[in-house]
N, CA, C and O atoms as a GROMACS GRO file, in nm:
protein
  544
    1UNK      N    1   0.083  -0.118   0.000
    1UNK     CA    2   0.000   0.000   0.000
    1UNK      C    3   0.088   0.125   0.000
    1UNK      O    4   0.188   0.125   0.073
    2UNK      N    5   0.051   0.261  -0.099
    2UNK     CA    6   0.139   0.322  -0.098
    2UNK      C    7   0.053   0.449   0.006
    2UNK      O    8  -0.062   0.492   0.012
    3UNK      N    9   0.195   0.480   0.083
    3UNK     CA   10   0.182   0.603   0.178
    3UNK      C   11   0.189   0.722   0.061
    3UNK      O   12   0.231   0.730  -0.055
    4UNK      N   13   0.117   0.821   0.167
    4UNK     CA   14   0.100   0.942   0.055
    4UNK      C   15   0.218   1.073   0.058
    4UNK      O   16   0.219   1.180  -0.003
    5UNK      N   17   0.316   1.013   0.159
    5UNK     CA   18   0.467   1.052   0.123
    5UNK      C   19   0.516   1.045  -0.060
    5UNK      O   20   0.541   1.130  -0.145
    6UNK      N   21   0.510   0.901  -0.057
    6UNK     CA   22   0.498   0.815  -0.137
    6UNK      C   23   0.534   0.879  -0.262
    6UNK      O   24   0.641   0.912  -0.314
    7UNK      N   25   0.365   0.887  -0.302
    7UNK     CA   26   0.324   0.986  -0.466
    7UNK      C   27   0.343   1.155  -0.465
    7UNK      O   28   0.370   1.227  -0.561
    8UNK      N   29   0.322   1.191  -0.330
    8UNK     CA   30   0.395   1.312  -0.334
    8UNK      C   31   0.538   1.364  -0.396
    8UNK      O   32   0.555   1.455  -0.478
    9UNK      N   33   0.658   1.258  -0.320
    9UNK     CA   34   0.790   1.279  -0.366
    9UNK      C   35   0.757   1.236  -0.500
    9UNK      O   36   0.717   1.332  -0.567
   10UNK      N   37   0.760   1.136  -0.556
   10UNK     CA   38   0.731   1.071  -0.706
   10UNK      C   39   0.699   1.182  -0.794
   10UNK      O   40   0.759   1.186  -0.901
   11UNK      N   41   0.614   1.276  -0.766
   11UNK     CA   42   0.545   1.366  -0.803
   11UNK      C   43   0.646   1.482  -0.847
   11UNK      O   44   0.664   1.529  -0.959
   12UNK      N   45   0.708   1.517  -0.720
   12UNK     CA   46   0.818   1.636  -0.729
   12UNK      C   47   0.927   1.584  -0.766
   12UNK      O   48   0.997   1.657  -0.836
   13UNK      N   49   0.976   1.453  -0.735
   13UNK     CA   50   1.100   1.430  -0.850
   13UNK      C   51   1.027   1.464  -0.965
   13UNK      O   52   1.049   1.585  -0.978
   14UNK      N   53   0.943   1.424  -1.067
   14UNK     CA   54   0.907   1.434  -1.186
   14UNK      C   55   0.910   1.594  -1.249
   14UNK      O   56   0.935   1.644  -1.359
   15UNK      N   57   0.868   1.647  -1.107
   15UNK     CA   58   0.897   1.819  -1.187
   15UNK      C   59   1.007   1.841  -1.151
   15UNK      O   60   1.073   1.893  -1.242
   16UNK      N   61   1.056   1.828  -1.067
   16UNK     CA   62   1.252   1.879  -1.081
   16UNK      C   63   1.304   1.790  -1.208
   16UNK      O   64   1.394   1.838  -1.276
   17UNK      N   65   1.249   1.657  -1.243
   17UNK     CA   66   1.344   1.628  -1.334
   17UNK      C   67   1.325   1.717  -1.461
   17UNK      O   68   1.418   1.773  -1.520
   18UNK      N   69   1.169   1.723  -1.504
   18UNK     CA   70   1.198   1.779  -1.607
   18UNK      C   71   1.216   1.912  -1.578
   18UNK      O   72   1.263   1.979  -1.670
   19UNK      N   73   1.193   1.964  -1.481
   19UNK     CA   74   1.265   2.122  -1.470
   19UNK      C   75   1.404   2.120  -1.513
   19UNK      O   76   1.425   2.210  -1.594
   20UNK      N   77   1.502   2.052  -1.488
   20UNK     CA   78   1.607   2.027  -1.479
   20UNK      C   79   1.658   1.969  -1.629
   20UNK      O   80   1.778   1.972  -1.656
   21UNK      N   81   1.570   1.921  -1.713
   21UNK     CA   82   1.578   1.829  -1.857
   21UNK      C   83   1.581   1.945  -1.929
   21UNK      O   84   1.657   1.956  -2.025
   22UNK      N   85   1.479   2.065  -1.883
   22UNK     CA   86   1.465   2.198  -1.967
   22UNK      C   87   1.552   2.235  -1.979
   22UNK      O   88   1.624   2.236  -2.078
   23UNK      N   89   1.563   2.267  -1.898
   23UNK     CA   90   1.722   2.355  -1.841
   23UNK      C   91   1.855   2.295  -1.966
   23UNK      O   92   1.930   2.375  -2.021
   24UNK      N   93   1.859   2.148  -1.992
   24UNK     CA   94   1.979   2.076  -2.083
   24UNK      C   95   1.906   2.149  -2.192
   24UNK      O   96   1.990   2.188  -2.274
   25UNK      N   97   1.796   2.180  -2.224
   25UNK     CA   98   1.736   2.195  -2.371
   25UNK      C   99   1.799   2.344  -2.376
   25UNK      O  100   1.830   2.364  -2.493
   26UNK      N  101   1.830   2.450  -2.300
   26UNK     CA  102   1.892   2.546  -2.364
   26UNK      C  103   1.968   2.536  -2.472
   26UNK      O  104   2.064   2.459  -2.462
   27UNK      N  105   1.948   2.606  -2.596
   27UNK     CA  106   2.060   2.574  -2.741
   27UNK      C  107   2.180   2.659  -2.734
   27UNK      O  108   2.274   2.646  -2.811
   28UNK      N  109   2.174   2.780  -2.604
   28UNK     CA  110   2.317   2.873  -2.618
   28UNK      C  111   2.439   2.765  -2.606
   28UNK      O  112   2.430   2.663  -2.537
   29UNK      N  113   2.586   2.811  -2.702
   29UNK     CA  114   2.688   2.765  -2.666
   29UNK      C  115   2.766   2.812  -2.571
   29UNK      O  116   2.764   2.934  -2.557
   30UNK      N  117   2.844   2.742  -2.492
   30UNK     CA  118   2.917   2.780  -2.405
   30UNK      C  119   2.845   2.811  -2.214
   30UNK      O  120   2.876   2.893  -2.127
   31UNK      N  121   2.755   2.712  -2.218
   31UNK     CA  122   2.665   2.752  -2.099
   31UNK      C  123   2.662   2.608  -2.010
   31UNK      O  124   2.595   2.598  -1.907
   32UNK      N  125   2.740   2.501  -2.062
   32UNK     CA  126   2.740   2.402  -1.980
   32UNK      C  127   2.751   2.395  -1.853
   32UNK      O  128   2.685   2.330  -1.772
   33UNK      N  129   2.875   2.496  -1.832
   33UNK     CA  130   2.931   2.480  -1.698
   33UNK      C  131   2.820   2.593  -1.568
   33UNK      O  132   2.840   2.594  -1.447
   34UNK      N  133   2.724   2.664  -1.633
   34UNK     CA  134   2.648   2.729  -1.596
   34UNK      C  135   2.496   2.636  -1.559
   34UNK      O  136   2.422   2.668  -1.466
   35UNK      N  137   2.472   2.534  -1.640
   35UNK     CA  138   2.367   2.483  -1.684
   35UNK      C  139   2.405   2.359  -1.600
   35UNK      O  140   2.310   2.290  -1.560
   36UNK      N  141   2.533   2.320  -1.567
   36UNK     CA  142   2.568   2.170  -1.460
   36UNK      C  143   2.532   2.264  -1.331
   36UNK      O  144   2.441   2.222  -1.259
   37UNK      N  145   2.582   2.365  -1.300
   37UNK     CA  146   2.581   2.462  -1.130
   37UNK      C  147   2.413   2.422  -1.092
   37UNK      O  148   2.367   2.349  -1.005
   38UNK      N  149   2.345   2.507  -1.202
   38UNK     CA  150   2.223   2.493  -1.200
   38UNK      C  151   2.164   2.352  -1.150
   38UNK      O  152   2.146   2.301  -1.039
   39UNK      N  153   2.148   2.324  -1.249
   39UNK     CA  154   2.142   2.108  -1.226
   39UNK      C  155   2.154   2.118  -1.082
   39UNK      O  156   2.063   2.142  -1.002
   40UNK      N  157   2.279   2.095  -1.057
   40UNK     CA  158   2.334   2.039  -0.910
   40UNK      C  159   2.267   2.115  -0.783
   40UNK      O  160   2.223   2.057  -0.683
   41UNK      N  161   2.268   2.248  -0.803
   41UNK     CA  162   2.149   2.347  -0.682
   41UNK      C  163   2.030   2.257  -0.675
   41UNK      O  164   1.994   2.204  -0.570
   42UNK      N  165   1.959   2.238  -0.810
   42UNK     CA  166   1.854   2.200  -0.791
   42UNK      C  167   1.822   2.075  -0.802
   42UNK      O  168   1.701   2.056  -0.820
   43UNK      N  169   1.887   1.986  -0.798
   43UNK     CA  170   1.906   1.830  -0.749
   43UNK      C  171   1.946   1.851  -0.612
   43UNK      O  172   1.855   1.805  -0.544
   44UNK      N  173   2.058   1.908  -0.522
   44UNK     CA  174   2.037   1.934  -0.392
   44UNK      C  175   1.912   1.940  -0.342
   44UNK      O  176   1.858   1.854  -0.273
   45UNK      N  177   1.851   2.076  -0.390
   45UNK     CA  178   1.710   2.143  -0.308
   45UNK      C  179   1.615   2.022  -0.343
   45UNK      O  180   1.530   1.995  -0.258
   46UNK      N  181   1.620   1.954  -0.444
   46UNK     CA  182   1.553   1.843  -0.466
   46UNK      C  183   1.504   1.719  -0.332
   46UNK      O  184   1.408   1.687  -0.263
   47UNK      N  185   1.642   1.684  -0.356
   47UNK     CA  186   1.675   1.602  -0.212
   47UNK      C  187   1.619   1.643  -0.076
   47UNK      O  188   1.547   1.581   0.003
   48UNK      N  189   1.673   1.762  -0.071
   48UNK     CA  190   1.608   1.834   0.080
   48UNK      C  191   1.466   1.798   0.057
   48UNK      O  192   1.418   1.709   0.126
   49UNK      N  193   1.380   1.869  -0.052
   49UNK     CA  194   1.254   1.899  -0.022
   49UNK      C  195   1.198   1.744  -0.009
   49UNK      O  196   1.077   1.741   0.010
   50UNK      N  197   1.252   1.636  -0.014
   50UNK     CA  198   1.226   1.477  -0.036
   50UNK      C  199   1.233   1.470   0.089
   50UNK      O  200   1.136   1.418   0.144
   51UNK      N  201   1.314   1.504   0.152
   51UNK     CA  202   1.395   1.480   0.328
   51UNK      C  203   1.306   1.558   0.429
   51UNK      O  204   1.309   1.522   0.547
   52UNK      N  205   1.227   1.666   0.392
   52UNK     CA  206   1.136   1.745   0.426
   52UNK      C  207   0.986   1.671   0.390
   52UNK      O  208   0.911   1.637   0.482
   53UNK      N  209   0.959   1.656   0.275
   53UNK     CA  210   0.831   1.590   0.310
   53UNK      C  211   0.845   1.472   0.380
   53UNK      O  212   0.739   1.442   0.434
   54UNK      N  213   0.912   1.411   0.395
   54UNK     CA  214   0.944   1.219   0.501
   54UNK      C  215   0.995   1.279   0.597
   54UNK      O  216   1.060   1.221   0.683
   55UNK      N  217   0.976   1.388   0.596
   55UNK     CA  218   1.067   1.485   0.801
   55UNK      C  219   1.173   1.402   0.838
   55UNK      O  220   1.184   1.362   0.953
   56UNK      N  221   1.264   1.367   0.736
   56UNK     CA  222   1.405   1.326   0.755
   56UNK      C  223   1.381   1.175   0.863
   56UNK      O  224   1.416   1.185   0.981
   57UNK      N  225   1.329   1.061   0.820
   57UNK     CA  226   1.316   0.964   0.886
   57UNK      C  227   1.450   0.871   0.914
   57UNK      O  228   1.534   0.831   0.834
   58UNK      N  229   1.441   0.854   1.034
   58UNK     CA  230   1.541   0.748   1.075
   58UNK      C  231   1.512   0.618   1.046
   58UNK      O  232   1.397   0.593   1.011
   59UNK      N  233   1.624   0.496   1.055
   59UNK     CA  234   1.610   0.367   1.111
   59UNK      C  235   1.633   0.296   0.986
   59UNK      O  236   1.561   0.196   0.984
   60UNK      N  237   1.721   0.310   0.856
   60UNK     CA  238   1.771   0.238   0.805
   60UNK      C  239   1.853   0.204   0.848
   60UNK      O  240   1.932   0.264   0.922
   61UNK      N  241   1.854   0.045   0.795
   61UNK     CA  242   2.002  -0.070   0.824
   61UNK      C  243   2.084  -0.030   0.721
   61UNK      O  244   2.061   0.033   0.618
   62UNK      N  245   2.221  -0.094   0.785
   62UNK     CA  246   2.401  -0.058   0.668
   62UNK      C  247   2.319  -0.095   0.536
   62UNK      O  248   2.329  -0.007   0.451
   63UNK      N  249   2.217  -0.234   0.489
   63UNK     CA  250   2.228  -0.244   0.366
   63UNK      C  251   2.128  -0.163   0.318
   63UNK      O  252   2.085  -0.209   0.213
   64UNK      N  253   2.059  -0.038   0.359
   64UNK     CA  254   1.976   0.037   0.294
   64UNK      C  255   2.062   0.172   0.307
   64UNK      O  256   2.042   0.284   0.258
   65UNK      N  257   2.156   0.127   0.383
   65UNK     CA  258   2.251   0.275   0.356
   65UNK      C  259   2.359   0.241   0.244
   65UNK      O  260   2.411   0.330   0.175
   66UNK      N  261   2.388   0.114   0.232
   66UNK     CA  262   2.491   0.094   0.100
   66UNK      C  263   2.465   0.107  -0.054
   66UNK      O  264   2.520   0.138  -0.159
   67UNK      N  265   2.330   0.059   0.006
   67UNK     CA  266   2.211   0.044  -0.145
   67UNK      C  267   2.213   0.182  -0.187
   67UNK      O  268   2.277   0.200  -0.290
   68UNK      N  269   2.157   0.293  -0.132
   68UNK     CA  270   2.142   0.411  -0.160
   68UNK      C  271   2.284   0.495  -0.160
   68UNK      O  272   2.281   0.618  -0.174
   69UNK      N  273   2.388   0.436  -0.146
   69UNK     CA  274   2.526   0.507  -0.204
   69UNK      C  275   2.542   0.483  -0.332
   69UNK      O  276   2.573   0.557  -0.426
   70UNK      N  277   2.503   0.306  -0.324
   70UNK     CA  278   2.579   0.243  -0.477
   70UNK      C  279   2.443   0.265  -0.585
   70UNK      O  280   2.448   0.231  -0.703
   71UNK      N  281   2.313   0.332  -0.516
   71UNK     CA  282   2.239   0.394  -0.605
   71UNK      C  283   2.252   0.531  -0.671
   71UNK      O  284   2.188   0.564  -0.771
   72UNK      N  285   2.361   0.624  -0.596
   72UNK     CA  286   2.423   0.710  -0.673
   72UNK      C  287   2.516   0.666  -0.799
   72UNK      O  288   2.500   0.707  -0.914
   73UNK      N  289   2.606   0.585  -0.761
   73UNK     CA  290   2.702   0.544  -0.819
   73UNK      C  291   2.581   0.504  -0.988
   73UNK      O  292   2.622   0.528  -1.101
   74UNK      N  293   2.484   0.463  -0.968
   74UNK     CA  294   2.415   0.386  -1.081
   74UNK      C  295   2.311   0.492  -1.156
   74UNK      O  296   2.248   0.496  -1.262
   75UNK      N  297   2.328   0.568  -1.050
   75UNK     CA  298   2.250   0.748  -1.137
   75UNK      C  299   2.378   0.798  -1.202
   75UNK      O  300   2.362   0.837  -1.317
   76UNK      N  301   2.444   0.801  -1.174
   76UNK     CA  302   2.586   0.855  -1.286
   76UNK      C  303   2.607   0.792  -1.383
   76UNK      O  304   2.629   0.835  -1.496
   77UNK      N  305   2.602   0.664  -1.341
   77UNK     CA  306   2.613   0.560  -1.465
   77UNK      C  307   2.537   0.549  -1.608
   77UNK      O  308   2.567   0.535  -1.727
   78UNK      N  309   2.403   0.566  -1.513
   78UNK     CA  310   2.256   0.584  -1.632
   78UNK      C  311   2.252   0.690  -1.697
   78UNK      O  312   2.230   0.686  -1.818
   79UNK      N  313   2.271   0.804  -1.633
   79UNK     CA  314   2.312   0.917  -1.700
   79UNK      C  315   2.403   0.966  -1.824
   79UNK      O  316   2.385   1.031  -1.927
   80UNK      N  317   2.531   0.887  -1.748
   80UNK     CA  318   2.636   0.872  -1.877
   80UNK      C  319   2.626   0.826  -1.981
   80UNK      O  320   2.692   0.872  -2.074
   81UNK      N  321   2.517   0.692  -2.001
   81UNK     CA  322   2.469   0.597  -2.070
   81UNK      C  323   2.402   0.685  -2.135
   81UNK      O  324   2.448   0.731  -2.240
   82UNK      N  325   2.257   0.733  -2.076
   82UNK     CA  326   2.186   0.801  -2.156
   82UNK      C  327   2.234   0.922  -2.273
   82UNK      O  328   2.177   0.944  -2.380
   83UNK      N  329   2.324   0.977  -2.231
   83UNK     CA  330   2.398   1.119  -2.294
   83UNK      C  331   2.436   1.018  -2.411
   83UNK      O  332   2.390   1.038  -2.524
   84UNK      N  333   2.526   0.900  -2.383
   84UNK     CA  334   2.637   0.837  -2.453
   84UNK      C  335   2.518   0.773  -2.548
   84UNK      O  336   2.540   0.796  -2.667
   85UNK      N  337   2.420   0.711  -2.528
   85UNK     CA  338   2.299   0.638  -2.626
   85UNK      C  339   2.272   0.788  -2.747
   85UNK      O  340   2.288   0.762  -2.867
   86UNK      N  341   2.235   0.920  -2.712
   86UNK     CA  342   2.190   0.969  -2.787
   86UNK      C  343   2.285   1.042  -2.882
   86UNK      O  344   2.252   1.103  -2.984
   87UNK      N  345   2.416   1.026  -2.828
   87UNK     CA  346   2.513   1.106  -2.920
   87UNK      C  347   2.559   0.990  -2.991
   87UNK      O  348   2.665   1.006  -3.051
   88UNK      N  349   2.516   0.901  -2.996
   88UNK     CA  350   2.537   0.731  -3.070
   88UNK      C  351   2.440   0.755  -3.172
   88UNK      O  352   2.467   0.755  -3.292
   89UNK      N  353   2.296   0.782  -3.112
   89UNK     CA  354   2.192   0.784  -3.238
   89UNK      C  355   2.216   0.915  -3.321
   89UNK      O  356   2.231   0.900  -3.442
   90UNK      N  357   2.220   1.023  -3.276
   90UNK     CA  358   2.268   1.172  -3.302
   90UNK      C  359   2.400   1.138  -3.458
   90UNK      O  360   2.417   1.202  -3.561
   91UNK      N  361   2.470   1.010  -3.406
   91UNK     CA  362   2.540   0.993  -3.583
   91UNK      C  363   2.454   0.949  -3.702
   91UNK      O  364   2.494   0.966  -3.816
   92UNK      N  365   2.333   0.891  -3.675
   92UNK     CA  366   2.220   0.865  -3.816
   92UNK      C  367   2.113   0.960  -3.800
   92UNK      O  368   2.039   0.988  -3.894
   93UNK      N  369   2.100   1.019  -3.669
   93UNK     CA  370   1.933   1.096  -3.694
   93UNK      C  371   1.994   1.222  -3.635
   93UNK      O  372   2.013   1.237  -3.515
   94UNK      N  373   2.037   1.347  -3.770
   94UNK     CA  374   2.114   1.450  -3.705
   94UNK      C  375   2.096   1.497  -3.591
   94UNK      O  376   2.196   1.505  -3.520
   95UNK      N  377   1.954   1.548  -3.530
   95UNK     CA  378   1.896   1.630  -3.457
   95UNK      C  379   1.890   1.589  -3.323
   95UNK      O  380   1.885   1.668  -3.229
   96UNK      N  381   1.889   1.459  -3.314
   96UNK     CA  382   1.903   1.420  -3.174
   96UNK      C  383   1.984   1.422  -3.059
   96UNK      O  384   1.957   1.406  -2.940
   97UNK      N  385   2.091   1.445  -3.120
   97UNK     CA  386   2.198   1.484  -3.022
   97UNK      C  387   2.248   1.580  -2.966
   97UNK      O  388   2.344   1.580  -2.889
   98UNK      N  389   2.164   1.695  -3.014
   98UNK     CA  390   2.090   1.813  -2.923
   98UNK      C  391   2.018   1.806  -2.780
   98UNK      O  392   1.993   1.887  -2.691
   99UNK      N  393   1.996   1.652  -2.803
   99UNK     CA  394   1.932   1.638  -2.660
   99UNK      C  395   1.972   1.589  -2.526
   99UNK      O  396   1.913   1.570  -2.419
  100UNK      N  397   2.088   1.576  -2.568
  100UNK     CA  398   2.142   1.427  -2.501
  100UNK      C  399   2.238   1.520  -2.393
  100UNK      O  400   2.322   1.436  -2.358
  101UNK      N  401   2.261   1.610  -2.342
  101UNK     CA  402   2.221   1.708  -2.213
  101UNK      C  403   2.094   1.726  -2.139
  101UNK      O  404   2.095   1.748  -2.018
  102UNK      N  405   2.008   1.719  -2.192
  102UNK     CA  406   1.898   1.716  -2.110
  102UNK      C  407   1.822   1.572  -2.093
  102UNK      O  408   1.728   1.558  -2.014
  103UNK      N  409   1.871   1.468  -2.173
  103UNK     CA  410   1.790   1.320  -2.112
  103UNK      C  411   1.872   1.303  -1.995
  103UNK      O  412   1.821   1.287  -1.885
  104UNK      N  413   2.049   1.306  -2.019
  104UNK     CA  414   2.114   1.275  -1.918
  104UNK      C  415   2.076   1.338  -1.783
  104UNK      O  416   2.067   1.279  -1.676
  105UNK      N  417   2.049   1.500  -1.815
  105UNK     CA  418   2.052   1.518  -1.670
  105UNK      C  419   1.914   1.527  -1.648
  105UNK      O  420   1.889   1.588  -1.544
  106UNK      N  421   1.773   1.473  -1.734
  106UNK     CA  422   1.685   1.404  -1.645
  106UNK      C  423   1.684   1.271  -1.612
  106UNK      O  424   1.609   1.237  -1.521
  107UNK      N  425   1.762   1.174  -1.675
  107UNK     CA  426   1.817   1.042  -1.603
  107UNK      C  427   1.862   1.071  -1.457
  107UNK      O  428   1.800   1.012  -1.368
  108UNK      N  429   1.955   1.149  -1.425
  108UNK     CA  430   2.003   1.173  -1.334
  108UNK      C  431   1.944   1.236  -1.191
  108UNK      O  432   1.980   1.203  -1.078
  109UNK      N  433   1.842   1.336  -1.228
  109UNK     CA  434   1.752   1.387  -1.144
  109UNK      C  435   1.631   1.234  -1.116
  109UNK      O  436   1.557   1.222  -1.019
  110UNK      N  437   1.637   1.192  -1.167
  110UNK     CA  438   1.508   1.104  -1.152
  110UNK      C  439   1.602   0.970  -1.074
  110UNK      O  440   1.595   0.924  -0.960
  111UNK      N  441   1.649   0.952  -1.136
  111UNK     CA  442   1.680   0.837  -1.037
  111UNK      C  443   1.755   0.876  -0.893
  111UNK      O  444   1.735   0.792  -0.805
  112UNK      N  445   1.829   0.977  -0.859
  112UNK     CA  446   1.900   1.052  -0.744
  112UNK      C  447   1.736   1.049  -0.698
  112UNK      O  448   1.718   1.008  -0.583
  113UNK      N  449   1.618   1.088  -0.771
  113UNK     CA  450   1.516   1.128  -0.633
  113UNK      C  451   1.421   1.023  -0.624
  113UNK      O  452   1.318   1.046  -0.561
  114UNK      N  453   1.436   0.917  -0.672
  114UNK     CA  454   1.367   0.817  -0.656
  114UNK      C  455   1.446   0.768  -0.582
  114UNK      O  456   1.395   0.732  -0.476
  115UNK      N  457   1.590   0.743  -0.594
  115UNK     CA  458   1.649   0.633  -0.496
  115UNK      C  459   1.670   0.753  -0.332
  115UNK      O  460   1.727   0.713  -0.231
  116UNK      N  461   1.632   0.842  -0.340
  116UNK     CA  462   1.605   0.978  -0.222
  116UNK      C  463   1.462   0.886  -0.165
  116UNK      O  464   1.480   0.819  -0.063
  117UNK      N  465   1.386   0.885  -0.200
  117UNK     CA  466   1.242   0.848  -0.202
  117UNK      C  467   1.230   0.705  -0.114
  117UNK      O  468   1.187   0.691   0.000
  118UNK      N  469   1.275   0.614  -0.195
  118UNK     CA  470   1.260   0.482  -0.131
  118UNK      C  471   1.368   0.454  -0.031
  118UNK      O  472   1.370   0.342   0.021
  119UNK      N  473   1.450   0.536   0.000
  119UNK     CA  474   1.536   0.510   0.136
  119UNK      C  475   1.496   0.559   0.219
  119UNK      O  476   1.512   0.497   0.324
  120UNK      N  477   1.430   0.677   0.227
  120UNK     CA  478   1.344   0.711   0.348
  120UNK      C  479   1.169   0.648   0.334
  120UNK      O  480   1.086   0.661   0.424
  121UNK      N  481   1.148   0.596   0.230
  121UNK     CA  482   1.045   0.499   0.271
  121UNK      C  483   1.057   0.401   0.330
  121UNK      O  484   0.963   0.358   0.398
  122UNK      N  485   1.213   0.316   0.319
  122UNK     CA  486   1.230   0.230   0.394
  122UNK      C  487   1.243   0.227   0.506
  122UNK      O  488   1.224   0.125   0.572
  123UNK      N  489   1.285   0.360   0.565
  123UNK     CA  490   1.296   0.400   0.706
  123UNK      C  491   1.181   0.449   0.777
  123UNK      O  492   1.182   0.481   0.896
  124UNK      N  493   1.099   0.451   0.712
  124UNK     CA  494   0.929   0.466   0.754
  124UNK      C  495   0.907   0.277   0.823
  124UNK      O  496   0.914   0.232   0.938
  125UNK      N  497   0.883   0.222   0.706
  125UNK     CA  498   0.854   0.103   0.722
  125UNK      C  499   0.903   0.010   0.827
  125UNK      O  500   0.837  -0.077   0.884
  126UNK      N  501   1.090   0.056   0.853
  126UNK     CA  502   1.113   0.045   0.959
  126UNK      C  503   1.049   0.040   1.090
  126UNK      O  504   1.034  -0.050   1.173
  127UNK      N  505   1.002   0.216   1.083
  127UNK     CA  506   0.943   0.242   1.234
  127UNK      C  507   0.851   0.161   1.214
  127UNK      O  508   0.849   0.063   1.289
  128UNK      N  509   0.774   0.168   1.137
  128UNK     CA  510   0.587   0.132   1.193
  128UNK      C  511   0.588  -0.034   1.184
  128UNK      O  512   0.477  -0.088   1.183
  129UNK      N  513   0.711  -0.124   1.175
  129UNK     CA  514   0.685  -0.270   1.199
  129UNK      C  515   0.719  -0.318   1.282
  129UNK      O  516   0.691  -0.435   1.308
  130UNK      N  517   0.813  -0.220   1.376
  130UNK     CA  518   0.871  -0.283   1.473
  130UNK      C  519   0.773  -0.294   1.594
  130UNK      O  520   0.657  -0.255   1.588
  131UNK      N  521   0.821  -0.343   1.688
  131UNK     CA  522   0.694  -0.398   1.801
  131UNK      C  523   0.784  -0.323   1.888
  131UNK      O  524   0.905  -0.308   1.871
  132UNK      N  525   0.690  -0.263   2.013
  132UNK     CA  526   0.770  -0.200   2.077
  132UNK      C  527   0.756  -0.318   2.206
  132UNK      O  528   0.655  -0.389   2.216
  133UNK      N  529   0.850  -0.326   2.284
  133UNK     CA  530   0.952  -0.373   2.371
  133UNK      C  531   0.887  -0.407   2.473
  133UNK      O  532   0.808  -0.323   2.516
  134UNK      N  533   0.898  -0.545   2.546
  134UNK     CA  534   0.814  -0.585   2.665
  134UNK      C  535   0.919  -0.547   2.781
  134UNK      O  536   1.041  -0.562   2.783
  135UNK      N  537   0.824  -0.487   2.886
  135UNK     CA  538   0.936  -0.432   3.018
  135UNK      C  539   0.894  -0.548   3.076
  135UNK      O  540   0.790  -0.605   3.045
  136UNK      N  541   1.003  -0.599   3.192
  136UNK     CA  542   0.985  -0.721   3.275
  136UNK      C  543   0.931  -0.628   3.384
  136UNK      O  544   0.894  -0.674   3.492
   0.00000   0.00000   0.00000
């Protein structure tokens, strides 16, 4: 059953990502390094506002804290992939590889706030299964 944490975050990753996908669609040259700053502010504030609606929940275990490191590691990855897929197709279908700044860095926003999302869902689930404690 989904908590309404849940579809909320789901929700606001989806507009930071494509807020953030727009943002790659700028056509000026020379604005990358302006257009990554950007990105990264707002993939931060992203995160927070994820950590803010779940009011920063405790009580993940090491393997939901490893999972969600080596789930960064696999948002960079996908990302890279994605950029690297469209500047692949971008050699037969000219136009496409105009884009391939902004899939990457909505690959990247989306999975950073989904894997944001389900680690503090897991730390929800945590609290509310545990049994609380018999006093002798």
């Amino acid at each position: 059953m989904e908590v309404p944490q849940e579809k909320e975050s789901r929700n606001l990753v989806l507009d930071y990502a494509l807020g953030v996908s727009i943002l790659g669609l700028i056509p000026i040259s020379g604005l990358l390094t302006l257009k990554l700053l950007v990105a990264i502010s707002l993939i931060v504030k992203m995160l927070w506002d994820i950590g803010v609606k779940w009011r920063f929940v405790k009580g993940q275990d090491i393997l939901a804290i490893a999972g969600y490191l080596f789930s960064w590691l696999g948002a960079f990855a996908m990302a890279f992939m994605a950029w690297l897929s469209l500047l692949g197709i971008g050699l037969f279908v000219p136009y496409i590889s105009s884009f391939r700044v902004a899939a990457a860095l909505f690959t990247l926003t989306w999975m950073l706030g989904q894997s944001t999302n389900q680690f503090y869902a897991i730390g929800r689930s945590r609290l509310t299964t545990r049994r609380p404690s018999r006093e002798i």
